[in-house]
PQR file with spaces between the fields and no chain letter, atoms N, CA, C, O and H, PARSE charges and radii, in Angstrom:
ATOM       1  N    UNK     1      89.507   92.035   88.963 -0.4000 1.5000
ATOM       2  CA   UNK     1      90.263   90.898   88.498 -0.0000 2.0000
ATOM       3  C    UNK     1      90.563   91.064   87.010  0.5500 1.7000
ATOM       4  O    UNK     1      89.826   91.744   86.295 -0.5500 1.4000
ATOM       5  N    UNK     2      91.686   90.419   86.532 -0.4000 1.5000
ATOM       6  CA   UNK     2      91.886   90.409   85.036 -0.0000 2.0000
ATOM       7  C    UNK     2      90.756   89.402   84.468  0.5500 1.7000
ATOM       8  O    UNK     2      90.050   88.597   85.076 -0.5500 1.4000
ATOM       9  H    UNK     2      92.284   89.867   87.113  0.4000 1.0000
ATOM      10  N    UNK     3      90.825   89.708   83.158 -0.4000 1.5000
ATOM      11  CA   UNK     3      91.179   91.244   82.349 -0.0000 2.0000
ATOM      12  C    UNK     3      90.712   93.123   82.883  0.5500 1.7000
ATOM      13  O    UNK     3      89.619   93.668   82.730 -0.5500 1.4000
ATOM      14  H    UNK     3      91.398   90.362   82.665  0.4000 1.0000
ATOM      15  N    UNK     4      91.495   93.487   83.267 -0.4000 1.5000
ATOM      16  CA   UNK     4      91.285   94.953   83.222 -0.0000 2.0000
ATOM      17  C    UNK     4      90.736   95.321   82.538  0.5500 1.7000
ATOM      18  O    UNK     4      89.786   95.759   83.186 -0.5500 1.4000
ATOM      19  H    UNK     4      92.383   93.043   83.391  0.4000 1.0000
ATOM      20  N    UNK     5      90.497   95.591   81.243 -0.4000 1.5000
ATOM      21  CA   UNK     5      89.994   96.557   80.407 -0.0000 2.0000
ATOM      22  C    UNK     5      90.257   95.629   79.144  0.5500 1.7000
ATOM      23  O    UNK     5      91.233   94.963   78.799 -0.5500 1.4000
ATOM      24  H    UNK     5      91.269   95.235   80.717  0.4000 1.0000
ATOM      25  N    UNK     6      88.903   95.866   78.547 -0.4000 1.5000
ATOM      26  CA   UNK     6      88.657   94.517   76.912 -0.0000 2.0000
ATOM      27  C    UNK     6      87.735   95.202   76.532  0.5500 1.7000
ATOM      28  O    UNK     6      87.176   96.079   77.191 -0.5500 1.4000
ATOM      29  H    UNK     6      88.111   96.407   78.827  0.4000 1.0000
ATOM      30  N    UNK     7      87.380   94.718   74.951 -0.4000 1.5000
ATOM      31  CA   UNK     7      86.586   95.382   73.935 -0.0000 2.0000
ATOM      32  C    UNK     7      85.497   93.989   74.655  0.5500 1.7000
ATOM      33  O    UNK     7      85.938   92.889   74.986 -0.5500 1.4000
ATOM      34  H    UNK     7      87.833   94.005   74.416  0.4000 1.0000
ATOM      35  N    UNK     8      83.668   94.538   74.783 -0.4000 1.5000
ATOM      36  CA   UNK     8      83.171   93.427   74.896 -0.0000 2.0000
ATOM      37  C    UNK     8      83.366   92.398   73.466  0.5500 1.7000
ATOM      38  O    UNK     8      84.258   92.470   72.621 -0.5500 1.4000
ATOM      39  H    UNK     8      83.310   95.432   74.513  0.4000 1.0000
ATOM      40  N    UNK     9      82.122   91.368   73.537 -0.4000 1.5000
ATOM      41  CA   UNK     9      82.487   90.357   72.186 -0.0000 2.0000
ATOM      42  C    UNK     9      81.722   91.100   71.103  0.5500 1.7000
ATOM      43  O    UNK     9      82.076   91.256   69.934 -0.5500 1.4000
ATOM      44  H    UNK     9      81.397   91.309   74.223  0.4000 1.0000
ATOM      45  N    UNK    10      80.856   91.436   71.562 -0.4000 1.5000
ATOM      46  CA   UNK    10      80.056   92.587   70.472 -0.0000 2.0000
ATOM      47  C    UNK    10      80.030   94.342   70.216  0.5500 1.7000
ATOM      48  O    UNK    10      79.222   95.090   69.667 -0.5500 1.4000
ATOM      49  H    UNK    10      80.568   91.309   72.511  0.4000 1.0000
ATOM      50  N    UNK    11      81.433   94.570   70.959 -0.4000 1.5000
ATOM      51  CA   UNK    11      81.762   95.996   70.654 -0.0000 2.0000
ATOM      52  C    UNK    11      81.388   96.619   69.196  0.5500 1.7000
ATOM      53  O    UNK    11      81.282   97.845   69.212 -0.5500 1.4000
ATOM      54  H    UNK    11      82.090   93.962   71.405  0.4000 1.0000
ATOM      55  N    UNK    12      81.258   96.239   68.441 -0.4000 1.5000
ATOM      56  CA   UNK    12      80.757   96.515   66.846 -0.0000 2.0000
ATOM      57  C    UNK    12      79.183   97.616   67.238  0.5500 1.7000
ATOM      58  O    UNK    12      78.661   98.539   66.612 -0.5500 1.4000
ATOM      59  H    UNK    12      81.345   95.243   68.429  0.4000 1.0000
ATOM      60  N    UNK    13      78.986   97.220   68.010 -0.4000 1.5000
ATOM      61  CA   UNK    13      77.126   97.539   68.184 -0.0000 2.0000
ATOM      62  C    UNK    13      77.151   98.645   69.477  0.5500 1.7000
ATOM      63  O    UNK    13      76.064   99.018   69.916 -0.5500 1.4000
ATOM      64  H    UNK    13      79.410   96.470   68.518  0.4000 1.0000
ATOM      65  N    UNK    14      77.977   98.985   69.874 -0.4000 1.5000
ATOM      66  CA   UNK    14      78.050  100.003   71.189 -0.0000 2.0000
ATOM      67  C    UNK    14      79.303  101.175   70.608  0.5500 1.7000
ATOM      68  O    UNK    14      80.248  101.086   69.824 -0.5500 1.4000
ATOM      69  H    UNK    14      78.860   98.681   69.517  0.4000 1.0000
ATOM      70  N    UNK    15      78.668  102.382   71.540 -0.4000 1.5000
ATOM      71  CA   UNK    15      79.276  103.277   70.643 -0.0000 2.0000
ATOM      72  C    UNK    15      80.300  103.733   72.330  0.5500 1.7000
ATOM      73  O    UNK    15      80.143  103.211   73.434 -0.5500 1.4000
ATOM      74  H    UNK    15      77.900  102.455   72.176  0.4000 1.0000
ATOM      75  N    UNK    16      81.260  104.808   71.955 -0.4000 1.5000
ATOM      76  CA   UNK    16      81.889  105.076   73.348 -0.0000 2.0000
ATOM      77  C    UNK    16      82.830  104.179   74.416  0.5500 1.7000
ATOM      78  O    UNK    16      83.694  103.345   74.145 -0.5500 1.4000
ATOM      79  H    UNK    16      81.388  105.232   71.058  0.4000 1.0000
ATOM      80  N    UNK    17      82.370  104.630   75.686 -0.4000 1.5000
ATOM      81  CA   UNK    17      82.900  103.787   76.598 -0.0000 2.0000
ATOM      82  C    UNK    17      82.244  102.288   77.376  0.5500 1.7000
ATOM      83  O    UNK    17      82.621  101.565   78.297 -0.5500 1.4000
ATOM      84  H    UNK    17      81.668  105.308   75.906  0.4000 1.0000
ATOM      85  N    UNK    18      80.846  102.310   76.259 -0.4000 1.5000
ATOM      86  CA   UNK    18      79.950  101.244   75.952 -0.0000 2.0000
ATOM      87  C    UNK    18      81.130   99.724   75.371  0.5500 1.7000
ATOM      88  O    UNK    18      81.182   98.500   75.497 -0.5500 1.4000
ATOM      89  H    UNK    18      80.539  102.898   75.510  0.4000 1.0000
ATOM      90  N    UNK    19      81.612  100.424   74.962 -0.4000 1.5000
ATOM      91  CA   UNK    19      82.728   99.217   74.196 -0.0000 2.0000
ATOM      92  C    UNK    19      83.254   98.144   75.105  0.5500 1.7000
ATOM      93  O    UNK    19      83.348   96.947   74.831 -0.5500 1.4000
ATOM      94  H    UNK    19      81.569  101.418   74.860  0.4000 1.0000
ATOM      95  N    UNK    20      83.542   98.666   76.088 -0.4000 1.5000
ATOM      96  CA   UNK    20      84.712   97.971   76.930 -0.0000 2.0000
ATOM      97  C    UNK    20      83.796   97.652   78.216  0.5500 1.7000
ATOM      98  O    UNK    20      82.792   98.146   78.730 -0.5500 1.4000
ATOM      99  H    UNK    20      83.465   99.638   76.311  0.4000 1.0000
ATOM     100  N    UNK    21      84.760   96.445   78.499 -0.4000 1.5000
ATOM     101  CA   UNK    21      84.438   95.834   79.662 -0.0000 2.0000
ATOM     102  C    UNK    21      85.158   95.364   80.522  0.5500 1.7000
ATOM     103  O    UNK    21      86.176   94.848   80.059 -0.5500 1.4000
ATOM     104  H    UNK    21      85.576   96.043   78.082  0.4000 1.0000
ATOM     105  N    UNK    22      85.016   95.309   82.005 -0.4000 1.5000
ATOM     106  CA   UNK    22      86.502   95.213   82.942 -0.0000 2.0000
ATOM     107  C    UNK    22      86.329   95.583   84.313  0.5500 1.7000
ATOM     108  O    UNK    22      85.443   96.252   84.844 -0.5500 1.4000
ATOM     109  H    UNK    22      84.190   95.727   82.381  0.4000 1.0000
ATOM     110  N    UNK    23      87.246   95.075   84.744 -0.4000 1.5000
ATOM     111  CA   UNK    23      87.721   96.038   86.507 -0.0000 2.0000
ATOM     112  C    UNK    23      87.583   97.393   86.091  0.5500 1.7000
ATOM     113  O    UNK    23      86.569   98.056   86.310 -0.5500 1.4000
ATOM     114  H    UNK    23      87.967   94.531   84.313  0.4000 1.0000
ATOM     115  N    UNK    24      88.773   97.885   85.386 -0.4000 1.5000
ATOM     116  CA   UNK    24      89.035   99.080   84.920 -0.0000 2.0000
ATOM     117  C    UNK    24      88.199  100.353   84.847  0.5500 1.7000
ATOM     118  O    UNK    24      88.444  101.515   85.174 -0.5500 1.4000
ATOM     119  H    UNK    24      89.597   97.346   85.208  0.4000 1.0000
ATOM     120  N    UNK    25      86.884   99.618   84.186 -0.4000 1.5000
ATOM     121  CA   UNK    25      85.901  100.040   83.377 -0.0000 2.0000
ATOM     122  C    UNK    25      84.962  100.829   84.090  0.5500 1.7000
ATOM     123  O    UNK    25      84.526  101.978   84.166 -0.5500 1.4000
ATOM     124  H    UNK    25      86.686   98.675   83.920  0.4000 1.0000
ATOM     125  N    UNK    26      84.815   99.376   84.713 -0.4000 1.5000
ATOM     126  CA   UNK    26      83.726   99.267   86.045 -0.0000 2.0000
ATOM     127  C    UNK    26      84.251  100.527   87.363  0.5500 1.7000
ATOM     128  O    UNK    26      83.526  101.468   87.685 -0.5500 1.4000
ATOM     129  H    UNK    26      85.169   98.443   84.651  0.4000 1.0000
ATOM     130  N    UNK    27      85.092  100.366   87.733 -0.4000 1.5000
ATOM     131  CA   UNK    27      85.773  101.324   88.565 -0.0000 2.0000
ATOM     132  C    UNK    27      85.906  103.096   88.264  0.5500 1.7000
ATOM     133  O    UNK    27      85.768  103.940   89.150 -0.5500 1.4000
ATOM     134  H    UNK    27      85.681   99.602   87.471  0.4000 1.0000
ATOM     135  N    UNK    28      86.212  103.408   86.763 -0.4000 1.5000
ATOM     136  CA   UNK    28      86.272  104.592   86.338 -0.0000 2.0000
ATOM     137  C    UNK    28      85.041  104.975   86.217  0.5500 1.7000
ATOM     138  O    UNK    28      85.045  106.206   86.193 -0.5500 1.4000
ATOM     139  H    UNK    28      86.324  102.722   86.044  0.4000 1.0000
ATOM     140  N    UNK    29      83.784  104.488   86.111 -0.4000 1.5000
ATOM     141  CA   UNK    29      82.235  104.405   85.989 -0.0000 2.0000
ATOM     142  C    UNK    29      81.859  105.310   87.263  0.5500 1.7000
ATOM     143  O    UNK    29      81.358  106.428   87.385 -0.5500 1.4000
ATOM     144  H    UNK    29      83.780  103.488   86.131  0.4000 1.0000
ATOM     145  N    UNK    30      82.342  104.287   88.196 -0.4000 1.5000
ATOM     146  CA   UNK    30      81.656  104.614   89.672 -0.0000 2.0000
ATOM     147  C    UNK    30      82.744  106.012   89.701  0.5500 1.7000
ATOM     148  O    UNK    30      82.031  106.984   89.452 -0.5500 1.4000
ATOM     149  H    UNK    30      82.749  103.379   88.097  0.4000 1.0000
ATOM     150  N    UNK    31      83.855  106.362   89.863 -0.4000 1.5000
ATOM     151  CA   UNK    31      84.648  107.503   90.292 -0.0000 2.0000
ATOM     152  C    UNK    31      83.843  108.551   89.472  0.5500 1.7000
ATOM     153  O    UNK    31      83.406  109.604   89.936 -0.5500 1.4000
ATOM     154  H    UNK    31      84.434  105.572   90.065  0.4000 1.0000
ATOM     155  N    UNK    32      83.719  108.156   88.301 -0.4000 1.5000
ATOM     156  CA   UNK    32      83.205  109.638   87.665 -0.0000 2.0000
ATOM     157  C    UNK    32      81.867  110.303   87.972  0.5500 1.7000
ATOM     158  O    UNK    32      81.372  111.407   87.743 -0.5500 1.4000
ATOM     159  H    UNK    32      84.075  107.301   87.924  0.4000 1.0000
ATOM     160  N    UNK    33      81.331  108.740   88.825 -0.4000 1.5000
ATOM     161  CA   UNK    33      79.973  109.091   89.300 -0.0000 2.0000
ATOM     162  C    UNK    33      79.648  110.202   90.592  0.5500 1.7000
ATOM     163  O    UNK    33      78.668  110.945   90.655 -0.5500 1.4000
ATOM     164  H    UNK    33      81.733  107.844   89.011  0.4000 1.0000
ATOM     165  N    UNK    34      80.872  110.075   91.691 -0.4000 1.5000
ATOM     166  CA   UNK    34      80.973  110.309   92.497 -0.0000 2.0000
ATOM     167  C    UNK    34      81.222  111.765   92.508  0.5500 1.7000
ATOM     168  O    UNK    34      80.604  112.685   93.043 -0.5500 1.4000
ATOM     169  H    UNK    34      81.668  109.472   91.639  0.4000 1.0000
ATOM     170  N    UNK    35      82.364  111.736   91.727 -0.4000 1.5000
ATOM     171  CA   UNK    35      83.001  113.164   91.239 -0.0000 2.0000
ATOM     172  C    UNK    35      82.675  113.932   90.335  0.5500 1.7000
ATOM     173  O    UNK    35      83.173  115.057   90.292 -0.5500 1.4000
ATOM     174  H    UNK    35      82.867  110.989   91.292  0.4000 1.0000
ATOM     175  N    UNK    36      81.770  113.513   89.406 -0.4000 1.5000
ATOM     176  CA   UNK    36      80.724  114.228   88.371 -0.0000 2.0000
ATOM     177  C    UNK    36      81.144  115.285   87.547  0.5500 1.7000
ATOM     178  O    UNK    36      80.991  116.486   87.325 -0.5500 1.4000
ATOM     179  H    UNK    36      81.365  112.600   89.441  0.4000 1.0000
ATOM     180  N    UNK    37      82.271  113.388   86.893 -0.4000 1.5000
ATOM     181  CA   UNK    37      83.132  114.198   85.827 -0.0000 2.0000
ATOM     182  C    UNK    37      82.781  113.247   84.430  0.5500 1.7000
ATOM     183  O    UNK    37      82.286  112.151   84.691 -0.5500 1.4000
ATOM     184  H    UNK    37      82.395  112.413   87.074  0.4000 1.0000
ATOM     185  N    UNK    38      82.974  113.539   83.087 -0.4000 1.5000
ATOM     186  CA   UNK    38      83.217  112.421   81.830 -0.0000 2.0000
ATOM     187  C    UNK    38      84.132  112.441   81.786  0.5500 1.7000
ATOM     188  O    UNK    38      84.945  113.333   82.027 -0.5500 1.4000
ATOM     189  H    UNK    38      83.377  114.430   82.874  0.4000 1.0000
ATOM     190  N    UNK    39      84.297  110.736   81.229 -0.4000 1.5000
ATOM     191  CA   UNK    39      85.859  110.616   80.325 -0.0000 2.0000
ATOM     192  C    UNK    39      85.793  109.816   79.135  0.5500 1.7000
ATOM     193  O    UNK    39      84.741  109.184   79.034 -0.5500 1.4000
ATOM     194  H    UNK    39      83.636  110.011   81.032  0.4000 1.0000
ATOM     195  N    UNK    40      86.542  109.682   78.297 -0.4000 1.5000
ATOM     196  CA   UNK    40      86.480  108.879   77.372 -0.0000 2.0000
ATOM     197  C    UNK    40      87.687  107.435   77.751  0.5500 1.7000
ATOM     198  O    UNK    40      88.556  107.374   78.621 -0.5500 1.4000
ATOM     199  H    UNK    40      87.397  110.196   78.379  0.4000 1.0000
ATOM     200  N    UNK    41      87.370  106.646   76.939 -0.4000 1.5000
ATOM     201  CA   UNK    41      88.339  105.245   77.092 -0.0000 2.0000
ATOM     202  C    UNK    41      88.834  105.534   75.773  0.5500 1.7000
ATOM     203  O    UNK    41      88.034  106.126   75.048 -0.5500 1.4000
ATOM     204  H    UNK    41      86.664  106.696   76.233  0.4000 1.0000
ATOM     205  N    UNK    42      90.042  105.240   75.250 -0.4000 1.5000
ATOM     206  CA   UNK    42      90.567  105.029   74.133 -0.0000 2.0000
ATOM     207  C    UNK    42      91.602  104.456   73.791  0.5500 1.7000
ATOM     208  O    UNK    42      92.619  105.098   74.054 -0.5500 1.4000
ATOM     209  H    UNK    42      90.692  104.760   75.839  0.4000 1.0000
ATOM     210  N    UNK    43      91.686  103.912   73.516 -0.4000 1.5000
ATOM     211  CA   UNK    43      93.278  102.915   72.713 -0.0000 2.0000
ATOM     212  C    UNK    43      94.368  103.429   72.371  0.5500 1.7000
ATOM     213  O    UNK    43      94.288  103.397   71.143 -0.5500 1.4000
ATOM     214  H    UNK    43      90.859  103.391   73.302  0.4000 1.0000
ATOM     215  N    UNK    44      95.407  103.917   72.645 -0.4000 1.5000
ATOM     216  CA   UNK    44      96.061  104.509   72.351 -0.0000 2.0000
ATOM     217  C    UNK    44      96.696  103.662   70.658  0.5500 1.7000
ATOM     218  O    UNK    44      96.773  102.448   70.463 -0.5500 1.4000
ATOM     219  H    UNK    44      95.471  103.943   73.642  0.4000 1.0000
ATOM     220  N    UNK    45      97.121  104.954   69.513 -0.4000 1.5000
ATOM     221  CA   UNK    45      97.481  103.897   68.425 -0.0000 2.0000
ATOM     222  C    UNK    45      98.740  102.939   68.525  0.5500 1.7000
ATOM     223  O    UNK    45      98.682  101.940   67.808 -0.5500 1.4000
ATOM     224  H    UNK    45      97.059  105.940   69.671  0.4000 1.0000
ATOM     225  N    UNK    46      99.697  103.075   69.193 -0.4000 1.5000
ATOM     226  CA   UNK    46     100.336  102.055   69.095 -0.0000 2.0000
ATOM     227  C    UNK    46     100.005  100.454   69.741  0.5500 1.7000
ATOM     228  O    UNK    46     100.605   99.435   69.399 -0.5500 1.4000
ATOM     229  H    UNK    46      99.744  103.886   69.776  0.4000 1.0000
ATOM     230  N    UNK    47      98.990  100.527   70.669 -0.4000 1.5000
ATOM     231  CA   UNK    47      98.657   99.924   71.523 -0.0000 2.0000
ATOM     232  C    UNK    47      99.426   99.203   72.505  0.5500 1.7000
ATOM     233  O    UNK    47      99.293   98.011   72.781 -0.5500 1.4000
ATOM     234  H    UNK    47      98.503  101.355   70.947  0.4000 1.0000
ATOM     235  N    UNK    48     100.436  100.213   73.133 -0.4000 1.5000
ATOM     236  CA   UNK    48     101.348   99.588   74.343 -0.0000 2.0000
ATOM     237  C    UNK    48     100.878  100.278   75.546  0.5500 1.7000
ATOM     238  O    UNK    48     100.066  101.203   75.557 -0.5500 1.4000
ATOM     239  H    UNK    48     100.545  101.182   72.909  0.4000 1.0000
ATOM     240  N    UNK    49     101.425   99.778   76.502 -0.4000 1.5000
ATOM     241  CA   UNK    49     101.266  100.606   77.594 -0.0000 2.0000
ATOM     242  C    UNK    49     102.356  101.546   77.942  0.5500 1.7000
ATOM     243  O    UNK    49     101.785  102.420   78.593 -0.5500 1.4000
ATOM     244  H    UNK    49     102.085   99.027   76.493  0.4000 1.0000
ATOM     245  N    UNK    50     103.471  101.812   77.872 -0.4000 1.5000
ATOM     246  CA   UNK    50     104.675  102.501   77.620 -0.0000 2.0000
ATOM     247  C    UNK    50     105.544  102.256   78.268  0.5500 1.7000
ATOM     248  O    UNK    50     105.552  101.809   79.414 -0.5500 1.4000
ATOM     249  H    UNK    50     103.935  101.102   77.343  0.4000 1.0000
ATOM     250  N    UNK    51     106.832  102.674   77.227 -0.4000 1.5000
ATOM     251  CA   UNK    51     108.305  102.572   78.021 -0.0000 2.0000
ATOM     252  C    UNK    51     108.496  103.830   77.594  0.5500 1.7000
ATOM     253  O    UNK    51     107.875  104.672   76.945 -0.5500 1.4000
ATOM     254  H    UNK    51     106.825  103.038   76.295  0.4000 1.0000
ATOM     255  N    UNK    52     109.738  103.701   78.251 -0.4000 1.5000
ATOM     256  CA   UNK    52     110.858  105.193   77.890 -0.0000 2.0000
ATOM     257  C    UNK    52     111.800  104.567   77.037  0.5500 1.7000
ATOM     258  O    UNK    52     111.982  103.375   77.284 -0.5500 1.4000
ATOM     259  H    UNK    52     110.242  103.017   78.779  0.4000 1.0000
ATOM     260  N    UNK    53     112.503  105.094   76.020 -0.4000 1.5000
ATOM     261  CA   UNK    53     113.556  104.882   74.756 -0.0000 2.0000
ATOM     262  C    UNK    53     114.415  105.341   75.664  0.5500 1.7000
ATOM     263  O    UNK    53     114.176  106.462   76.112 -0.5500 1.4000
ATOM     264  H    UNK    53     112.355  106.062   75.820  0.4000 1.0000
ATOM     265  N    UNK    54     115.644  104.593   76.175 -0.4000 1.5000
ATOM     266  CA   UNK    54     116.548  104.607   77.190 -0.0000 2.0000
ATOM     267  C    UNK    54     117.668  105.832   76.641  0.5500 1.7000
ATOM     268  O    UNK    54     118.314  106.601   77.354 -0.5500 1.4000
ATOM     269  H    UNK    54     115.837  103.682   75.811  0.4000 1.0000
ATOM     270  N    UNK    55     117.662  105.700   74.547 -0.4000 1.5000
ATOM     271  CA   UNK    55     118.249  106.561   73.897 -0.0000 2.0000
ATOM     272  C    UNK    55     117.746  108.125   73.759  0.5500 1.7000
ATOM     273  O    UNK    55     118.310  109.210   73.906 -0.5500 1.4000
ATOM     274  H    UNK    55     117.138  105.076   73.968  0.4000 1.0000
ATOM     275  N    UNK    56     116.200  107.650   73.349 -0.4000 1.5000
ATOM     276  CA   UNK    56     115.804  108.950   73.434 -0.0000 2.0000
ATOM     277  C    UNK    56     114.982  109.664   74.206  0.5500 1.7000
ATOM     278  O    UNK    56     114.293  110.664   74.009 -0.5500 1.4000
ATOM     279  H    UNK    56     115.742  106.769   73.230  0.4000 1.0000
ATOM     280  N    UNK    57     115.222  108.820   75.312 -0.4000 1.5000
ATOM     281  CA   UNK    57     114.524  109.496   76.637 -0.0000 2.0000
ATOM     282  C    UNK    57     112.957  110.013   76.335  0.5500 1.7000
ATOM     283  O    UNK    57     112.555  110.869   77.123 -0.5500 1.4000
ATOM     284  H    UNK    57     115.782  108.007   75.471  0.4000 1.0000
ATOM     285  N    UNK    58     112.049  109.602   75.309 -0.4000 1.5000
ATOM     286  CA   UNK    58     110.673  109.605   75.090 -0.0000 2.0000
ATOM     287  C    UNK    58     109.791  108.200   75.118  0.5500 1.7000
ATOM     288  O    UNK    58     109.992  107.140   74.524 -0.5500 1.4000
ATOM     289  H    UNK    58     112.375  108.907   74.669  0.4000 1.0000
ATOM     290  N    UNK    59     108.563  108.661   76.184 -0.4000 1.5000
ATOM     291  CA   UNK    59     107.833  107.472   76.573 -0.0000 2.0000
ATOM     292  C    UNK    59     106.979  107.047   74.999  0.5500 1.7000
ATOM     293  O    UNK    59     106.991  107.927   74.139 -0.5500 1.4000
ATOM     294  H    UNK    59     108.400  109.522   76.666  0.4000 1.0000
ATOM     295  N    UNK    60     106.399  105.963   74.733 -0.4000 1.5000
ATOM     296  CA   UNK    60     105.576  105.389   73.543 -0.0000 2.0000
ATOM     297  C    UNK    60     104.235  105.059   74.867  0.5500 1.7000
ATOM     298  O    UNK    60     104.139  105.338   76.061 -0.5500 1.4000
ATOM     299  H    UNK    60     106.389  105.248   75.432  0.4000 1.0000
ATOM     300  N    UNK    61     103.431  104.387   73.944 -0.4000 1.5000
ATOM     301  CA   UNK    61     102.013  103.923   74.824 -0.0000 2.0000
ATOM     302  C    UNK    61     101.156  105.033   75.099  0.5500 1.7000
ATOM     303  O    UNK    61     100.971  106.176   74.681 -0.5500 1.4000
ATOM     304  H    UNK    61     103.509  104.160   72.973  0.4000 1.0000
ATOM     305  N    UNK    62     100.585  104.053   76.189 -0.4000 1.5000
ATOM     306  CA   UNK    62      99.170  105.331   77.330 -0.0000 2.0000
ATOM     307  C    UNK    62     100.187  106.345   77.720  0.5500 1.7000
ATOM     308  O    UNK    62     100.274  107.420   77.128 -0.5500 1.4000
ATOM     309  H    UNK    62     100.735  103.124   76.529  0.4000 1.0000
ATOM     310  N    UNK    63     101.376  105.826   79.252 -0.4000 1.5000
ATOM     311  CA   UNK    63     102.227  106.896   79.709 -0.0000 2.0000
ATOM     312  C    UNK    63     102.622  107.750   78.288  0.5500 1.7000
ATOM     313  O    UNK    63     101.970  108.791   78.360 -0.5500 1.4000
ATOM     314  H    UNK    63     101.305  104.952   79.733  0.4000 1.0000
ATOM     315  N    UNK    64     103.430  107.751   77.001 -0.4000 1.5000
ATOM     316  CA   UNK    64     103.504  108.972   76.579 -0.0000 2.0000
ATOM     317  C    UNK    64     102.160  109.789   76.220  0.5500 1.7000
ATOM     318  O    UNK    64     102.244  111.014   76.132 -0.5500 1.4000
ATOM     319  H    UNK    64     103.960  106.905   76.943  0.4000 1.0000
ATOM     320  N    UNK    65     101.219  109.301   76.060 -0.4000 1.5000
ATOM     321  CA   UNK    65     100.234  109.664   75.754 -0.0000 2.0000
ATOM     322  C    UNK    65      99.396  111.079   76.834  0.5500 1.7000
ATOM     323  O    UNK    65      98.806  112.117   76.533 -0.5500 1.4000
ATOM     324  H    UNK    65     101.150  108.306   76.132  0.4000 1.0000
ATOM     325  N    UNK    66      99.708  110.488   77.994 -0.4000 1.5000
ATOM     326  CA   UNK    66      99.722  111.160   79.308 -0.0000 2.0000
ATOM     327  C    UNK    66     101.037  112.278   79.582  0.5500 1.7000
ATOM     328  O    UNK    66     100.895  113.332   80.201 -0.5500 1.4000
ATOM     329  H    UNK    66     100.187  109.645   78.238  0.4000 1.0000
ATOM     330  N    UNK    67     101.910  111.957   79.177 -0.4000 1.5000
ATOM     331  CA   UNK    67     102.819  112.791   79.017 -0.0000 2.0000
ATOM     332  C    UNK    67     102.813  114.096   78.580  0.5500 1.7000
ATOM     333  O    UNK    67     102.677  115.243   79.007 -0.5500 1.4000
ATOM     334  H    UNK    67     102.026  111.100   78.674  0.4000 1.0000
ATOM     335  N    UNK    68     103.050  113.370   77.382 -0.4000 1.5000
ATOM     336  CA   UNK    68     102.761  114.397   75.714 -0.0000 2.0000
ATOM     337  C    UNK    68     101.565  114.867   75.207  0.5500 1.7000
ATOM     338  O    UNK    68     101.645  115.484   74.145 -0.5500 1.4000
ATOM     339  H    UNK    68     103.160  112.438   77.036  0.4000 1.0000
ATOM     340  N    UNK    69     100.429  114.718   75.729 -0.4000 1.5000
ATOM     341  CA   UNK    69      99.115  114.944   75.410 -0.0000 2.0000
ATOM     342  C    UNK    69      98.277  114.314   73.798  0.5500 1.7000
ATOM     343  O    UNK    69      97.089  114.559   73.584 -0.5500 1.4000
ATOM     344  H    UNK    69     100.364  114.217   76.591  0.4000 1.0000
């Protein structure tokens, strides 16, 4: 359920993927458990989730982020 993915209220004091709290969170936890992989969570800096520039045909956000590496 929403919120997906949030900084807890005391993220200041947790380091990592300790920060966040969520569906999201909770879910990527258990997969990596299963599959016995790490990942990191991170914010991307603009903090969008992404579009495409219709002009310049380049995504912003997570998707370019995923994109473009």
């Amino acid at each position: 359920e929403a919120p997906y993915v949030m900084f807890k209220k005391n993220h200041d004091t947790f380091e990592g993927n300790d920060k966040f709290e969520g569906y999201c969170v909770d879910l990527a936890s258990e997969i990596a458990k299963h599959i016995g992989i790490k990942y990191k969570i991170a914010i991307v800096p603009d903090g969008k989730y992404g579009a495409r520039d219709p002009e310049t045909k380049i995504w912003n956000g997570m998707v370019g982020e995923l994109v473009y590496g």
